[in-house]
C-alpha atoms as one frame of an Amber mdcrd trajectory, in Angstrom:
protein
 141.837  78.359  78.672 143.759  80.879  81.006 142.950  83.752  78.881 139.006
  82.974  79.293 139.567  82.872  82.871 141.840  85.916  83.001 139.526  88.273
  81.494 136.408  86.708  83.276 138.138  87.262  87.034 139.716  90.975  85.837
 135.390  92.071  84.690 134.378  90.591  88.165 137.327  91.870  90.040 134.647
  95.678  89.490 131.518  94.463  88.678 130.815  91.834  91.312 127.553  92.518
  93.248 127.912  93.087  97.027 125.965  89.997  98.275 126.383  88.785 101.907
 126.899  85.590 101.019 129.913  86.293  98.987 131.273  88.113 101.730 134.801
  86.487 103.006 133.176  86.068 106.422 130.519  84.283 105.203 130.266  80.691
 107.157 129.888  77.291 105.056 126.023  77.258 106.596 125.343  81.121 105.581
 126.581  79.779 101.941 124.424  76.743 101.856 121.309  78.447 103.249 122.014
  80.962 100.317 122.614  78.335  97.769 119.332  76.546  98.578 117.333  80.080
  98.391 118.367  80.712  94.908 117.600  77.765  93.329 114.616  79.336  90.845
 114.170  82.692  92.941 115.387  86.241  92.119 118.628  87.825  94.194 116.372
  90.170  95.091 113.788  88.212  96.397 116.062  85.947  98.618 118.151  89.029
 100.332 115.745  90.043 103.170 114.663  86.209 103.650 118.550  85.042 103.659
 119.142  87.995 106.340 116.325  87.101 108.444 116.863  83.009 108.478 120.383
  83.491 109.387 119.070  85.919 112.185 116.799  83.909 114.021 119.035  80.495
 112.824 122.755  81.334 112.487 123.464  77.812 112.249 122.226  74.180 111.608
 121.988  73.838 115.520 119.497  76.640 115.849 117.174  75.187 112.648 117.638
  71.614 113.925 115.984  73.074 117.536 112.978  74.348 115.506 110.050  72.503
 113.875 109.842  71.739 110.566 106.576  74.315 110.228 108.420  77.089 111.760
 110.997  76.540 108.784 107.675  76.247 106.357 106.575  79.570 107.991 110.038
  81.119 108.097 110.323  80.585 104.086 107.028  83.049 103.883 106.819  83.538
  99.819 110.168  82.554  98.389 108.665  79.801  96.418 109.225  75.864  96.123
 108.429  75.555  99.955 109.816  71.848 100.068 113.095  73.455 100.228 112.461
  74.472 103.494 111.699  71.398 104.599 114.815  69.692 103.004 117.373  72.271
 104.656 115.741  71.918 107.631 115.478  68.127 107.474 120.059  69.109 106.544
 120.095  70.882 109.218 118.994  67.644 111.533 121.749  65.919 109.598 124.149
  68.216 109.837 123.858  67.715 113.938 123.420  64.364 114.086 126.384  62.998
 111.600 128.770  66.448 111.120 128.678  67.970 114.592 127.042  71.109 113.938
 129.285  71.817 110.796 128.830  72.039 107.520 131.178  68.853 105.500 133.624
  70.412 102.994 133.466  66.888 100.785 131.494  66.707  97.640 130.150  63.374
  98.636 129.029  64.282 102.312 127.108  67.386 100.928 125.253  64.955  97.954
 124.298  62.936 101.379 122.391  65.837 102.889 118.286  65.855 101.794 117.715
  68.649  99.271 121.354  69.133  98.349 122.436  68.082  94.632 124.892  68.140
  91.935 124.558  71.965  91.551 124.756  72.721  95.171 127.246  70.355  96.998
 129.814  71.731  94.120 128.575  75.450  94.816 129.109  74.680  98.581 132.266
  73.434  97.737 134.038  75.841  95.872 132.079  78.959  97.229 132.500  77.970
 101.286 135.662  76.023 101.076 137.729  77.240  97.901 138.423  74.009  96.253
 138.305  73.264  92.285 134.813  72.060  90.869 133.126  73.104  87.956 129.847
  75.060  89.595 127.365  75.071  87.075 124.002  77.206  86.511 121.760  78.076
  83.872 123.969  81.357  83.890 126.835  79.722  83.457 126.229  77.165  80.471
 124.567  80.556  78.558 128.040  81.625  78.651 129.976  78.865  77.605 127.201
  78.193  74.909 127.932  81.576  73.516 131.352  82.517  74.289 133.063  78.637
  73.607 130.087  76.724  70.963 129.258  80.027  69.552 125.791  79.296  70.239
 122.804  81.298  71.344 121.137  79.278  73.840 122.531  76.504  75.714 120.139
  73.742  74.626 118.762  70.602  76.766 121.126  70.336  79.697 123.962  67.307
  80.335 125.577  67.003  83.918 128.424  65.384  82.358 129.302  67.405  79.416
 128.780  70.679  81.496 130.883  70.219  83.810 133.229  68.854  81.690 132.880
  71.798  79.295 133.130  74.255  82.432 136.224  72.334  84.269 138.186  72.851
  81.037 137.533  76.175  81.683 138.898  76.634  85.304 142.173  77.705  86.985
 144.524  75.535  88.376 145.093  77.243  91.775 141.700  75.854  93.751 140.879
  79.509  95.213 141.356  81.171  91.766 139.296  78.061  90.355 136.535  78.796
  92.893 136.267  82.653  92.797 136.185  82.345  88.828 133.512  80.100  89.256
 131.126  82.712  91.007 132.782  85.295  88.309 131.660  83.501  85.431 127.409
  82.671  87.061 128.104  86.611  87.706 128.549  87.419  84.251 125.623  85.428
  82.871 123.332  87.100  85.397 124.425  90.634  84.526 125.803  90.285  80.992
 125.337  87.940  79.318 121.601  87.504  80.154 118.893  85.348  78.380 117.164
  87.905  76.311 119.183  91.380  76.102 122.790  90.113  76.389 125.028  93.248
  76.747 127.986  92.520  74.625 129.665  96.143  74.377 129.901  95.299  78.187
 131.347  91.485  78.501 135.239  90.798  79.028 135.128  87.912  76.082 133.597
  90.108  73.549 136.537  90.059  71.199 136.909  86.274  71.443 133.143  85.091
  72.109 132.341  82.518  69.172 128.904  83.456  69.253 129.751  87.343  68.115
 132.178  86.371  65.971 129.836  84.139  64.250 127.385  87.258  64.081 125.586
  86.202  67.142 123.103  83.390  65.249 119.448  82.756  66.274 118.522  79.722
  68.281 117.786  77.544  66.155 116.318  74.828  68.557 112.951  74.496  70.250
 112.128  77.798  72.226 112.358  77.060  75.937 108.578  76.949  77.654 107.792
  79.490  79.468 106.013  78.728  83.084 102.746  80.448  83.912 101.678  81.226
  87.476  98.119  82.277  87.709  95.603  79.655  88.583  98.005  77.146  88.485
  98.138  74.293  91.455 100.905  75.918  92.610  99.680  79.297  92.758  96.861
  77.633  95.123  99.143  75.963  96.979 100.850  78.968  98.544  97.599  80.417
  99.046  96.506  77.386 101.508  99.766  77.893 103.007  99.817  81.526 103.331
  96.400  80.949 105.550  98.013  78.126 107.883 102.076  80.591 108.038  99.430
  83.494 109.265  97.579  81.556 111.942  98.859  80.793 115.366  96.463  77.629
 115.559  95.178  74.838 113.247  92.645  76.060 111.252  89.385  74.420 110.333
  88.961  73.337 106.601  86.443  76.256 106.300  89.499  78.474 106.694  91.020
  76.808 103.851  87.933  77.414 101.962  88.051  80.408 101.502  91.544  80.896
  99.587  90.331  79.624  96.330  86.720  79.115  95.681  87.036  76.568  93.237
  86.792  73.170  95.429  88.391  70.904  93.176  91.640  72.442  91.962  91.691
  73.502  96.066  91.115  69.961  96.865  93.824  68.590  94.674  96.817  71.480
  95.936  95.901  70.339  99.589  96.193  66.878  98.584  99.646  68.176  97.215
 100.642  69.246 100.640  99.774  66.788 102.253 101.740  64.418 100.575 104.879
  66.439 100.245 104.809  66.605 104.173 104.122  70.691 104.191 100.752  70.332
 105.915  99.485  67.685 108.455  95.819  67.166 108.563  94.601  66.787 112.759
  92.152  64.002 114.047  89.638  67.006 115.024  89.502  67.928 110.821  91.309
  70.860 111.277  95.010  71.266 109.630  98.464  72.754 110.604 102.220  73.077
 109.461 104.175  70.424 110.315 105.277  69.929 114.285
């Protein structure tokens, strides 16, 4: 559909958001170690933490020469901490079987720990210009609405997104890959989740959903995820005791984060296994070396 495309790339052409990693001088590394970061965290959240990572590592050399716990520590309270551990667990890979680089094939970037679907096409298109349907929650709100004339997106399908969203694209690869990061733009700003801004979007006059007279969802409403006293919620606050301390720190330590010694129990047990804490023969725990 050029015309879809056309007005999509025109809207971002003014109201694309000045974010480094978008930036043309923006290396393939600075655009995975973005891509990673966003997965389920705020822009605004993951600017300072994407300036300072790419500060003290501007590239998978300098993570690879770290330890995995100064990547734990680095992360501080983005969220999802395993992500650390998987880019910097890339970053090894990256040295050992790339030389340093980042690859620019779909298949090399699946190969990396922590990279998926979503982000070795993101890589792809965003670092390296090439054609491949890149697609987000953002995105399939927009072709829900604008193409299926539908309010919400419903239960997702890797292979009828992307089909739905490579029908979509440009033939020229750059033009396929900029529209790409025009489209996620306009379901972040625009066409949002629960105030879409339709006097505002490009498609407006051709979006099947207004033209339909924007219809309710009339599926399951999505779940929404609570935080407070949740596992996870006690998780970060072991690990926001061990990131602050310069040294192991005895169990006691640990203690006295979350009173409740089960539920504390159980999200230390969590780190354990995931690899984000290592418990120490003296009974005292750490990040990982």
């Amino acid at each position: 559909m050029p015309e879809f495309a056309a007005l999509v790339l025109a809207w971002y052409e003014d109201a694309a958001r000045d974010l480094p990693w978008r930036r043309p001088d923006a290396a393939p590394w600075a655009v995975l170690v973005s891509e990673i970061m966003l997965q389920q965290t705020p822009v605004s959240r993951v600017l300072p933490a994407y300036a300072a990572w790419l500060e003290r590592w501007p590239d998978p050399a300098a993570l690879a020469g770290a330890t995995a716990g100064d990547a734990v520590r680095m992360w501080g309270k983005l969220g999802y901490p395993r992500r650390a551990l998987r880019l910097h667990a890339a970053a090894r890979e990256l040295v050992e079987r790339f030389g340093g680089t980042v690859p620019d094939d779909v298949d090399a970037l699946l190969s990396l720990p922590g990279v998926g679907e979503y982000t070795a096409r993101a890589v792809a298109a965003f670092a390296f210009a090439q054609r491949h349907p890149v697609v987000d929650t953002n995105v399939r709100r927009v072709v829900a609405r604008a193409v299926l004339g539908r309010a919400e997106a419903g239960p997702p399908s890797t292979r009828r997104d992307l089909a739905a969203v490579e029908s979509l694209l440009p033939d020229d690869p750059a033009r396929a890959a900029r529209f790409g990061v025009a489209v996620m733009e306009l379901g972040a700003l625009v066409c949002t989740a629960r105030a879409p801004r339709c006097a505002d979007c490009p498609l407006a006059r051709r979006c099947a959903w207004v033209l339909a007279g924007r219809p309710a969802h009339d599926g399951p409403a999505a779940r929404t995820q609570r935080f407070s006293g949740t596992d996870r919620q006690v998780r970060g606050l072991l690990l926001d005791v061990l990131r602050a301390a310069p040294d192991p720190v005895p169990a006691a330590e640990l203690d006295l984060a979350w009173a409740e010694p089960v539920q504390r129990q159980r999200a230390l047990a969590g780190l354990l296994a995931d690899g984000l804490v290592v418990a120490l023969p003296d009974g005292r725990y750490a990040l990982p070396s």
